[in-house]
N, C-alpha and C positions, 0 to 999 in steps of 0.2 A: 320506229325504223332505225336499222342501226348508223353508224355514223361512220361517214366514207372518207378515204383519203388517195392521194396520189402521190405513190412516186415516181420520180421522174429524174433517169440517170441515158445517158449517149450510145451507153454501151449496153447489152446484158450483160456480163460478165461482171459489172460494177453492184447487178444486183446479187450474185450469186457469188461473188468471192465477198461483198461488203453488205450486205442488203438482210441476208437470211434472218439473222436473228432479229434484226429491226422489224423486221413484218411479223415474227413471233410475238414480239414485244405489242404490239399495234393490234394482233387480232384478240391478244387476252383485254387489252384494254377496249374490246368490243370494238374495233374498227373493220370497216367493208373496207379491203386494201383494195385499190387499183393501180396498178404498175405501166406504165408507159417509158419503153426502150424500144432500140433496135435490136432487134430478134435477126437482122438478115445478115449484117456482116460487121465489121470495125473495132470485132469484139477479141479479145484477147484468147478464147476457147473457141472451140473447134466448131463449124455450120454443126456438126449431129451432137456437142455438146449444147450450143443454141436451142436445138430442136426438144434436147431431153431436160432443159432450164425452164420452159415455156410448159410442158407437159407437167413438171412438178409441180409450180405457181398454179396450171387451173389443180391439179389435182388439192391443190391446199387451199383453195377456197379464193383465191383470188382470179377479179379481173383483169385479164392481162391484153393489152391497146401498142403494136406494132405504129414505130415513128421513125419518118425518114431520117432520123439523126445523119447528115454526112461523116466521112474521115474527116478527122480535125476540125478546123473551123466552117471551111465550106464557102460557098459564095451566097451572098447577100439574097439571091434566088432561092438556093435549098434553105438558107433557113425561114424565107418567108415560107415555105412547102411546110415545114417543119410546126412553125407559130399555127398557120390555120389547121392542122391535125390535132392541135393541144385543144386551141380553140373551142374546134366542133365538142371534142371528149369533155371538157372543162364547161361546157354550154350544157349538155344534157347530162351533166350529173352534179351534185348538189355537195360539191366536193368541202370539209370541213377547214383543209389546209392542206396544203403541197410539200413534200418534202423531194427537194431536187437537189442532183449531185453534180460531179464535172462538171466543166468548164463551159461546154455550150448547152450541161442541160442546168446549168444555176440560170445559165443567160433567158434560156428562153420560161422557163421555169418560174423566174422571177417576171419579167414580163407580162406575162400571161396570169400568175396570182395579183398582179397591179392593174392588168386589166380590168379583170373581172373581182375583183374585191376579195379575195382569197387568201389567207393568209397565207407565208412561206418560211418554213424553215428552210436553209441552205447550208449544205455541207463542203466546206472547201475542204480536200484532199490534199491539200499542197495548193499555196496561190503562187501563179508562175512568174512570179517577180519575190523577191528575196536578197539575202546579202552576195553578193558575190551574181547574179544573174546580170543578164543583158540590159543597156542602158535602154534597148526598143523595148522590153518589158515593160521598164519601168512607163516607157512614153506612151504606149498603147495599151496593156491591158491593166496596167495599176488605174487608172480614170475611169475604167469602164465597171471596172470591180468596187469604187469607190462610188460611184454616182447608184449602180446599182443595190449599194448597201443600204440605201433608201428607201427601197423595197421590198428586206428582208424583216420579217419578225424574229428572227431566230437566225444569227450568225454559229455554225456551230466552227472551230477548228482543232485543227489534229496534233497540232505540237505547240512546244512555245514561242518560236518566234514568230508563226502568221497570229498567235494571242495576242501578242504583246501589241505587232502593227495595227490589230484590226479594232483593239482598245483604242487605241490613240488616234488613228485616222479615221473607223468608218464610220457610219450613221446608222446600222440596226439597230432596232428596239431594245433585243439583247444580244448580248456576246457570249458565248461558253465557248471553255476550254475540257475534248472528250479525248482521252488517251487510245485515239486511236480506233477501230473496229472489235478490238479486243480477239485473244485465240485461245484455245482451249489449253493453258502451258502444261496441265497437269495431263490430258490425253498424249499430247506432244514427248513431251517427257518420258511417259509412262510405255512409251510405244515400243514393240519390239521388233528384233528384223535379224534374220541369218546373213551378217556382212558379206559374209565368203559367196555365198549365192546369189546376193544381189549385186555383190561385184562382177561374178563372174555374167548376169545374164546383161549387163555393161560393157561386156568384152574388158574389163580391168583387172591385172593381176590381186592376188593378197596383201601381197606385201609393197602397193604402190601408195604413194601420199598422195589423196583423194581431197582438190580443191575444188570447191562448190562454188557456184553462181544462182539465183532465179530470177529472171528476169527476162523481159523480152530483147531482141535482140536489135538492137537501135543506139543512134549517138547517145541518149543521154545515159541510158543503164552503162556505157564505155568500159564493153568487155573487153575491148583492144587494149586498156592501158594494164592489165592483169596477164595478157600473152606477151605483150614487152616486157614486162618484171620476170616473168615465168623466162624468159627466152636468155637472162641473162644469170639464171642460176643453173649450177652444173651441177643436176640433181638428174640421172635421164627415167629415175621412178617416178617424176612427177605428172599427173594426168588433169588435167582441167576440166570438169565437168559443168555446163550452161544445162538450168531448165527453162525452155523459155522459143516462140515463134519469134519472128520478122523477117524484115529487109535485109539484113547483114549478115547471111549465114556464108554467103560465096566470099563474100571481103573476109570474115573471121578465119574463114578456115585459109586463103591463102596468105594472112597473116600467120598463124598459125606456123604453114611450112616455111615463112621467111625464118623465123624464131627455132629451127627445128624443133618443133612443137607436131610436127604431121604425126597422125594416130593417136597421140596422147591429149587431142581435144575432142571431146565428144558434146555431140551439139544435139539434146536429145528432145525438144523440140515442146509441145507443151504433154504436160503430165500431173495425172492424178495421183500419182503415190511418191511426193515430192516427201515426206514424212521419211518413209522408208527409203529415199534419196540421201538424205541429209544423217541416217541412222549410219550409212555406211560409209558417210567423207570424213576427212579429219578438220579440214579447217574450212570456215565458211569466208569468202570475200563480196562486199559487194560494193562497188566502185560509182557508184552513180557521181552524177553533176549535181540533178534534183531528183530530191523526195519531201513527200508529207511527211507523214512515218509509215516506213515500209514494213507490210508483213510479213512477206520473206524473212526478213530481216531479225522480226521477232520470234517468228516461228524457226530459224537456226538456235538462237538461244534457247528456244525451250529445248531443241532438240538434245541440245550440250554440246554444241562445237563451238571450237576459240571462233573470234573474229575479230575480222581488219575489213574499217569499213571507210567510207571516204569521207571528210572532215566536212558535211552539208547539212543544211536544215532536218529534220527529223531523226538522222544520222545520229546528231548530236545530242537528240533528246534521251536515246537506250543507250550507247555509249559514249564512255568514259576514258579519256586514252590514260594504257598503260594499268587499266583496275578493272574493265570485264570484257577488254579486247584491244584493238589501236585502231588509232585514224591516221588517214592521212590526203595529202591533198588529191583530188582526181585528177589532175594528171601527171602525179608526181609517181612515174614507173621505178624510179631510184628508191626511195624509200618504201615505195611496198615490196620490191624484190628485200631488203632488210628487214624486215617485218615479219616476210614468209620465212626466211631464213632462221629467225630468231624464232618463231614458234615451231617450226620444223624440228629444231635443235634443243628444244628444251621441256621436257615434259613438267616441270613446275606448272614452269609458265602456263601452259596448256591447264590443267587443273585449275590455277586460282583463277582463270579469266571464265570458265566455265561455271564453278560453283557462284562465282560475283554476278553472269550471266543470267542464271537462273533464278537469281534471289531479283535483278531488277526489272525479271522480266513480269514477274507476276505481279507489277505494280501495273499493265496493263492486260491484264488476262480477261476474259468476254466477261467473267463476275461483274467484276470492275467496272468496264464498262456498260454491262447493261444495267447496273444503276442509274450512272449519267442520263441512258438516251432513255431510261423508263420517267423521270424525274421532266426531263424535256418534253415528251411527248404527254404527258400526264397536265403538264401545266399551261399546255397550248389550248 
């Protein structure tokens, strides 16, 4: 009988933009995959993407187990709702090891392998405490992520500095350091796209300087400090393009008109052909507080646009300021407006940070990585 596993992520979306290749990896090495997310909402893509994610997974041989994950953390109620769903699933199948992602599905994920004697790998994405975050972080969820590390067989993380902390503070069996999810740099790269027509079906002139964003639309991605920089340079070609849903679209855009920025922000909401997005901007920004390592982030660099990104964990692991783009602080709107100015104005610069780009990005391309997590999953 073959040998089964679980994963277990908050979101779908988690499985389907981070997950696919991992379940590939998992079925060669003879695993019955079982997937447990929320298929119904909280998810980053669309209810009828949800719908056509769930339809692929059965179509590829996996079982797939619908979990009331709440938004965010939830109350102490949804997640007891939450624990006896893994429960039941976890009870009637004879699960080899658990591989669980985010933040309330490590939690419950690990819990539930502690219960029932299950081994766990856990994949931190970004842990929400770091240099520079909030002192309640550190009081609330560094303790809980600490105590829980007692329950992991398999700590994996995504950059250097949650390596370096989770060396030094936690208590899993083992630690590894995976660059990330890995992206295809070389299909990225290689991708082609008629500018002129994908500007135009944009509503974006030709000859406008085309600034990219992807991300969802929320405080911490802080698309607003890149509308204050944009608002204070006398460029009236410049256009700001967000890929990405949320809460903040009515606040961005009347930012937006404070900065006379009105029409030249286009908010184009989530999207599949972010590739052929990124073929036809010139410069990529992305301004977060916090990240893991973002793949946005990497997949602009494969694309070959300059970038200015903001001086934070994961950030700091692809670039390099002033050698394959710049940083700067997130909420420092003075110097990214000098930054954009400076790559606006100098095609060198644009070129070296591009070619530097593409050579650092293929130190985390999915090859890459699916060494790591073939290696991981092979020795569990």
């Amino acid at each position: 009988m073959a040998k089964t596993m679980l994963m277990i992520t908050s979101v779908a979306s988690m499985i389907k933009q981070f997950n696919m290749d991992n379940i590939a990896i998992l079925q060669e090495l003879g695993y019955q995959v079982h997937v447990a997310t929320n298929f119904e909402h909280g998810s980053t893509m669309s209810v009828e993407e949800n719908k056509k994610l769930k339809i692929e997974l059965q179509q590829l041989g996996i079982t797939v187990h619908q979990i009331d994950f709440p938004r965010g953390m939830g109350t102490p109620q949804m997640l007891k709702v939450v624990l006896r769903q893994l429960s039941i699933i976890v009870k009637t199948n004879r699960f080899y090891f658990i591989h669980c992602q985010s933040a309330i599905g490590g939690l419950c994920g690990r819990l539930i392998g502690h219960k029932y004697h299950v081994k766990v790998i856990y994949t931190a994405h970004g842990f929400q405490f770091f240099k520079g975050s909030s002192r309640l972080s550190w009081l609330t969820v560094y303790p809980v992520e600490k105590y829980l590390s007692h329950y992991t067989d398999n700590l994996i993380t995504v950059n250097q500095e949650d390596f370096r902390l989770a060396k030094s503070k936690f208590h899993a069996k083992q630690i590894n350091y995976v660059p990330g999810i890995g992206i295809d740099v070389k299909a990225i790269s290689d991708a082609k796209v008629n500018r002129s027509k994908k500007r135009s079906s944009l509503g974006i002139p030709d000859d406008a300087t085309v600034v990219l964003s992807v991300g969802e639309l929320n405080d911490n991605k802080n698309h607003s400090v890149v509308l204050n920089a944009l608002g204070t340079i006398n460029h009236e070609d410049i256009y700001y393009v967000i890929c990405g849903i949320g809460d903040k679209k009515a606040e961005l855009l009347n930012l937006a008109k404070r900065n006379n920025l009105d029409g030249r922000l286009k908010l184009l909401g989530y999207r599949t052909d972010v590739t052929e997005i990124m073929k036809a901007a010139d410069i990529f920004v992305f301004p977060s507080f916090r990240e893991g390592l973002p793949v946005s982030l990497m997949e602009a660099m494969a694309a070959g646009l300059p970038i200015i990104a903001s001086k934070t964990r994961g950030n700091t692991d692809l670039i390099e300021d002033g050698v394959n783009g710049y940083l700067f602080k997130p909420d420092d709107s003075a110097t990214l407006a000098k930054k954009l100015e400076s790559l606006i104005s100098s095609t060198s610069e644009l070129k070296t940070f591009v070619t530097a780009g593409i050579k650092k990005v293929s130190l985390f391309s999915g090859l890459v990585v699916r060494k790591y997590m073939y290696n991981i999953y092979n020795s569990i």
